[in-house]
C-alpha positions, 0 to 999 in steps of 0.5 A: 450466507455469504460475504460481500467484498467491498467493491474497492478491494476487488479493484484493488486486488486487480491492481495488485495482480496487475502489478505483480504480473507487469513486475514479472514480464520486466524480468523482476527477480520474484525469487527474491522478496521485494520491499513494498511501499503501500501509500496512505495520504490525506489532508488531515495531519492527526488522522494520518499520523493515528494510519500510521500507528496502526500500520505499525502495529500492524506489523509494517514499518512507518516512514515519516509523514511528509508534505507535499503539494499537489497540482492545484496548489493544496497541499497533502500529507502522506507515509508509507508502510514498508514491508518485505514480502514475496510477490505473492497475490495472497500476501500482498492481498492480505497486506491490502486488507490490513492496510484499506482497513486502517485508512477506512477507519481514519477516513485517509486515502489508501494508494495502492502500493510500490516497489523496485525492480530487481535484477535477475542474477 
């Protein structure tokens, strides 16, 4: 029997490698762990603020929840989960996993995730 991956995830996968692999050709230190920010939003306060308590007990550190207002002029709300992690595609595809889960659930929109350069000794 096997197990299909949902069609989001194998792209958000992608994403991940992508960025790991754009971080380590700028000469980002990845014997270092880095500070990832994974990004959730939505329009819907309560649903994003049930995201965020999951993300924390999840294990991720919760920012709080800010506005902001986009392009068109609507306006949205969004956290981010916080985690050290090395820049390893398995953890950060782990982290995916978790978090794409909890946004799916509260019906928020998952935005990959982030981080800063950080210079080679």
């Amino acid at each position: 029997m096997s197990t299909k991956i949902n069609p989001e995830l194998v792209e958000w996968y992608e994403f991940n490698q992508e960025t790991i692999d754009a971080l380590k050709e700028d000469g980002s230190d990845v014997s270092q762990a880095h500070i990832i920010e994974y990004h959730f939003a939505s329009t819907d306060f309560e649903a994003l603020e049930k995201a965020a308590v999951d993300a924390f007990k999840a294990g991720f550190e919760v920012g709080d929840a800010e506005e902001l207002e986009l392009d068109d002029g609507g306006e949205v709300w969004c956290f981010d989960a916080v985690v050290e992690r090395m820049l390893e595609p398995l953890l950060i595809n782990q982290d995916t996993d978790k978090l794409f889960a909890v946004a799916e659930k509260h019906k928020v929109h998952y935005d990959g995730w982030g981080t800063y350069f950080i210079e080679q000794e």
